[in-house]
C-alpha positions in Angstrom: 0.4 -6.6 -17.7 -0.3 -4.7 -14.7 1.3 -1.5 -16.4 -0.8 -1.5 -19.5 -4.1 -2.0 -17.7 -2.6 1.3 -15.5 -1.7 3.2 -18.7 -5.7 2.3 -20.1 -6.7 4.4 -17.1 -7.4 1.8 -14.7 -6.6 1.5 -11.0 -4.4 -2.1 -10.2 -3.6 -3.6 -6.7 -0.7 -5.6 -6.8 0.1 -8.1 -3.9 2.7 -9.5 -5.7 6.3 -8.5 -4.9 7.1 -6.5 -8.5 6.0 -3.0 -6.8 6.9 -2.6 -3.5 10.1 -1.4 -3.6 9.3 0.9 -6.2 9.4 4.4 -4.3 7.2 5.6 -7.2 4.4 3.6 -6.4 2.4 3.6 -3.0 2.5 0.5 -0.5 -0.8 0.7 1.1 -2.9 -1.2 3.7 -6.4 0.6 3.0 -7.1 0.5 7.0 -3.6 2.3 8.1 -3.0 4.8 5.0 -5.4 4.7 2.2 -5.5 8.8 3.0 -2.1 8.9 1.1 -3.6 7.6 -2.3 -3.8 10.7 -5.3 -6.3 10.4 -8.0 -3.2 9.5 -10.8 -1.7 6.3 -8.6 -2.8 3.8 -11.1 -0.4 1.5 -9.8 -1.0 0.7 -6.0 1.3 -1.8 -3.9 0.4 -4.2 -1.3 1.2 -6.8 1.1 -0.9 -9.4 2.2 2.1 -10.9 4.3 2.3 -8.8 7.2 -1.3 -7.0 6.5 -2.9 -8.6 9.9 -0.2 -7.3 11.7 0.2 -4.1 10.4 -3.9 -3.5 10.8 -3.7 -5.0 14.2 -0.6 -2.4 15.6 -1.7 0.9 13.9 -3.7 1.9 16.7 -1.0 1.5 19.3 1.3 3.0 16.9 -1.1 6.0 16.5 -1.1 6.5 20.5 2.1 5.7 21.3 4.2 5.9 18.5 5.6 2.4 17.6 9.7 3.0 16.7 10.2 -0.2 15.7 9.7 -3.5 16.2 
């Protein structure tokens, strides 16, 4: 469903699992990278599992450049 709403011209934020592996489409957490979204990403992945975390360690990450965790 999500694809033919996209192809009607209309933005879709899936949380669920069917896009995020998809290299195609963009995983995004608006706080850390909504900056890498175009105008034609119709299709935009997220995921609400590790979102707190991810928000939470983007500013140490920005300063001291988290490698891994």
């Amino acid at each position: 469903m999500g694809t033919q709403i996209a192809a009607a011209g209309i933005t879709v934020i899936d949380n669920s699992s069917g896009w995020r592996m998809d290299p195609s489409k963009p995983l995004i957490v608006p706080e850390v990278n909504a900056d890498v979204l175009k105008e034609n990403d119709k299709i935009i992945a997220t995921q609400l599992f590790n979102y707190p975390m991810v928000v939470a360690l983007n500013p140490l990450h920005k300063k001291y450049g988290i490698k891994r965790m």
